[in-house]
C-alpha positions in Angstrom: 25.3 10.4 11.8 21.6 10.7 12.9 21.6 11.1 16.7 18.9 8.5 17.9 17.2 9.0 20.9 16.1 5.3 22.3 13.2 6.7 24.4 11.9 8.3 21.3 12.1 5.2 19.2 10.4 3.2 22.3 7.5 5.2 22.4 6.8 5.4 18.7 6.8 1.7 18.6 5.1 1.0 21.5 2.1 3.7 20.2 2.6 1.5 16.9 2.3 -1.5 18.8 -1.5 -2.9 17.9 -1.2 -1.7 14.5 2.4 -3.1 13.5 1.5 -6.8 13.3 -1.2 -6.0 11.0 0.8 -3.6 8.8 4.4 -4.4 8.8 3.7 -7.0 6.1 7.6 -6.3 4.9 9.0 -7.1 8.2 7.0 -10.0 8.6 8.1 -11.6 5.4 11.5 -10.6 6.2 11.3 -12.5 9.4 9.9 -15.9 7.2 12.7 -15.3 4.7 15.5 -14.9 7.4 13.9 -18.1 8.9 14.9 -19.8 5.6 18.3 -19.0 5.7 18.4 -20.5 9.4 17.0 -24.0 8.2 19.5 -24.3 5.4 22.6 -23.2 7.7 22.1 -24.5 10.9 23.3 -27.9 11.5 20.9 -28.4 14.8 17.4 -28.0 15.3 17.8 -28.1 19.2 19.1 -25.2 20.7 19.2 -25.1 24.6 19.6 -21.1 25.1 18.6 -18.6 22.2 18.7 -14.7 22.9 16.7 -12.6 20.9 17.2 -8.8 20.0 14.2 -6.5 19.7 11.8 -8.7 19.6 8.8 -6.5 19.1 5.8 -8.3 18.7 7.3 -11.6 18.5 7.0 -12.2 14.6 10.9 -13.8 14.5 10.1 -14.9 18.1 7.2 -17.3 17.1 8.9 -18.7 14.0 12.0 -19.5 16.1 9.6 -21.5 18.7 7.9 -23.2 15.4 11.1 -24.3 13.8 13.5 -24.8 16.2 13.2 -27.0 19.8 14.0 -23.8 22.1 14.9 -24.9 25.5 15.5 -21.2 27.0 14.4 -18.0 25.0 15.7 -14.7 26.5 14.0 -11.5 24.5 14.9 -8.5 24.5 12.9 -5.0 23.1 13.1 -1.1 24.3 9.5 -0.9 26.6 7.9 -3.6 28.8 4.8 -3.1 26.8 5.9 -5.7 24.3 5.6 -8.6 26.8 1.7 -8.4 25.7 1.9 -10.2 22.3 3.5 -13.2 24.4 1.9 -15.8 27.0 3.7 -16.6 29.9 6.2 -19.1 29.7 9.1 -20.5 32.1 10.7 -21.0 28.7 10.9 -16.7 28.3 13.2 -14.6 30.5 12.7 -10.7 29.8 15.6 -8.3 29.1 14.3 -5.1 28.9 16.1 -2.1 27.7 18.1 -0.8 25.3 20.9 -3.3 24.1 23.8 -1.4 24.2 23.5 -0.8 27.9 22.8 -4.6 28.9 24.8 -7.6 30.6 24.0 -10.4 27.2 23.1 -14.1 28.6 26.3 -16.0 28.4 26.9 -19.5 26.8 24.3 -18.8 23.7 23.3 -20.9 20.9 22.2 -18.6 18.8 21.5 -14.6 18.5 18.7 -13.5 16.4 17.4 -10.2 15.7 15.2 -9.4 12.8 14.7 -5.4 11.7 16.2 -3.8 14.7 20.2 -3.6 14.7 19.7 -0.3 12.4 18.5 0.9 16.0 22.0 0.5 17.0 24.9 3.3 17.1 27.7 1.3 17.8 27.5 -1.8 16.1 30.3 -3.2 16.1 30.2 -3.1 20.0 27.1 -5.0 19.6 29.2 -7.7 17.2 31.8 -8.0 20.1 29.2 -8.3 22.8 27.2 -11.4 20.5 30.8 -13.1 19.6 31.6 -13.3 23.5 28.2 -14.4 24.8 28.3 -17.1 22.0 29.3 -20.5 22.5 32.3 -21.9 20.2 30.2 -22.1 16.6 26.7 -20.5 17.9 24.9 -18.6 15.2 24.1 -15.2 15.0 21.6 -15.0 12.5 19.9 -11.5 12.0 18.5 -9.6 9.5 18.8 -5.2 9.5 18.6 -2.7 6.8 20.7 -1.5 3.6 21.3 2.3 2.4 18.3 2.2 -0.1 16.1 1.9 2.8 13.1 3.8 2.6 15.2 5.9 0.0 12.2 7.6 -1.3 11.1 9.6 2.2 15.0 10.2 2.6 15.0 11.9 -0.9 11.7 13.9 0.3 12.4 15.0 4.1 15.8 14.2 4.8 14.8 11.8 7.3 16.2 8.9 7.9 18.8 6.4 9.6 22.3 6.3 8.7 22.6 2.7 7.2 25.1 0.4 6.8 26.1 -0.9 3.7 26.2 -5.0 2.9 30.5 -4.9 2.5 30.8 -2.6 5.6 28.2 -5.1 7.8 30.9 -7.9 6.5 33.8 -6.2 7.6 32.4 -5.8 10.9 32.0 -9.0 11.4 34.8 -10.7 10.3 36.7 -8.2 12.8 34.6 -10.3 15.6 35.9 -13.6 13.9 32.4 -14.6 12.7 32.2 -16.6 9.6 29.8 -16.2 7.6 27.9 -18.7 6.1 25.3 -16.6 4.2 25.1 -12.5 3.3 22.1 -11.2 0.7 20.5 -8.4 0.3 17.4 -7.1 -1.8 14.8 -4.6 -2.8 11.4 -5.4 -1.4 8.9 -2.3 -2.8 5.6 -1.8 -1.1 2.7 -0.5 -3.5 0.4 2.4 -2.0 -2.8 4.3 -4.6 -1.5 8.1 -2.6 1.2 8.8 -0.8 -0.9 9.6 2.3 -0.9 5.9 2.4 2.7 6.0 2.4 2.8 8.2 5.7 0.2 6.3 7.0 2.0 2.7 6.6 5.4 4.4 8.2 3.6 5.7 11.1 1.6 2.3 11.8 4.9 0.6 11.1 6.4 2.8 14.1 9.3 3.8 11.6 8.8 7.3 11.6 10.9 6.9 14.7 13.3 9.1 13.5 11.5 11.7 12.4 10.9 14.1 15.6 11.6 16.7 14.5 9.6 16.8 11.6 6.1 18.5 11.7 3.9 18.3 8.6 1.9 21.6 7.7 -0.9 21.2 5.4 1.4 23.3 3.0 4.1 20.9 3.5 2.3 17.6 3.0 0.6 19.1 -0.4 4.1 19.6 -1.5 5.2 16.0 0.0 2.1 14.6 -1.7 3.5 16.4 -5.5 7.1 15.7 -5.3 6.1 12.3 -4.6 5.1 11.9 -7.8 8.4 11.1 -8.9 8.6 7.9 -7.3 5.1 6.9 -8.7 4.6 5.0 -12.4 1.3 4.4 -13.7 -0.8 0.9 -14.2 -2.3 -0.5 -17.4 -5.3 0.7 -16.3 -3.9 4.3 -16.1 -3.8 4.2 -12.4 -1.5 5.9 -10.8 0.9 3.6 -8.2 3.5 5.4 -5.3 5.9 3.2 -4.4 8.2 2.5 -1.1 11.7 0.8 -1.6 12.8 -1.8 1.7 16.2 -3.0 1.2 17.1 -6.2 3.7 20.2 -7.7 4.4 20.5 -11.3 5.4 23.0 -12.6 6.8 24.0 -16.4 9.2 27.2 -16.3 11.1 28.5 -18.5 13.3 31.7 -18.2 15.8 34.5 -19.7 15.1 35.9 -22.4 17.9 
């Protein structure tokens, strides 16, 4: 079990914070996707209070203001810092802090939370706390991260999160007494021309949260650069192309009454 330290993981992200919108392109469509399912489960488009975990810079946040009549919107992310990619709105009330410390809003519509529950230790704590905070059949609607996440730095460094798989995420759930309306999961791959870009996209991603105690030598990047090569194929043109393997789960639940 990889030991995460939350203040680590806050400050990564928040130094990652101007450059995350503009390069976590997988996240974003992750957020549009998970959107999707939303619109084709949920039977109401009103929703009077909606809590949202780890909200970061607002990608799911925006979307869920677009789509859905939002009466109350409580957010929730590790550092203040985030409140920056919102205006002010009577509509918002902050929760800042990490998640599995804090009171939840009660009587809740809906729980969304879009690439941050693999932050989490205990999740099924964090199940228990959305089933009681829910209303009889609110949704919790989230999307988090499968075991071939980022497989290829795994394979390299050793780093990495412990992730859940898609069966065990069920289980979990149907523990809490959610049903579940909808569960996917696929392989999104990111295309980079040198690894370098790889390291480049995790750390302006804020994903290398993890990682702390790895420090790169030129040595050891040379050699992360070469056994990269295994995860690389070449184009028609006889370029060569280093690929990066995402691996999002999906899933719409709702309470039972």
């Amino acid at each position: 079990m990889v030991n995460i330290d939350k203040s680590q993981v806050a400050q990564r992200f928040e130094k990652a914070g101007q450059s995350y919108t503009q390069h976590a392109v997988v996240q974003k469509q992750i957020c549009q996707n998970l959107i999707g399912w939303m619109q084709e489960h949920l039977c109401k488009k009103s929703l009077d209070h909606v809590f949202e975990i780890g909200c970061g810079s607002g990608n799911l946040s925006h979307l869920l203001k677009q789509y859905f009549s939002v009466k109350k919107l409580f957010l929730n992310d590790l550092y203040p810092e985030v409140q920056q990619h919102f205006s002010k709105s009577k509509k918002i009330e902050w929760l800042i802090g990490d998640i599995e410390q804090l009171d939840f809003p009660q009587s809740l519509d809906l729980i969304a939370s879009s690439s941050a529950l693999q932050w989490i230790c205990d999740l099924e704590a964090i199940f228990k706390k959305c089933s009681d905070a829910l209303i009889d059949e609110g949704y919790f609607c989230f999307s988090t991260f499968g075991q071939q996440n980022l497989k290829e730095i795994k394979a390299l460094t050793g780093q990495g999160l412990d992730y859940l798989s898609i069966e065990s995420i069920q289980e979990k759930l149907m523990q809490q007494d959610f049903e579940i309306l909808h569960l996917s999961e696929n392989i999104e791959t990111l295309i980079f021309q040198h690894p370098k870009e790889v390291l480049q996209h995790l750390k302006a991603t804020g994903v290398t949260a993890t990682a702390s105690q790895h420090r790169w030598s030129k040595q050891s990047l040379q050699q992360f650069y070469q056994d990269y090569q295994q995860f690389s194929e070449l184009d028609q043109r006889g370029h060569r192309h280093y690929q990066l393997s995402y691996h999002p789960i999906y899933c719409i639940a709702r309470s039972k009454p």
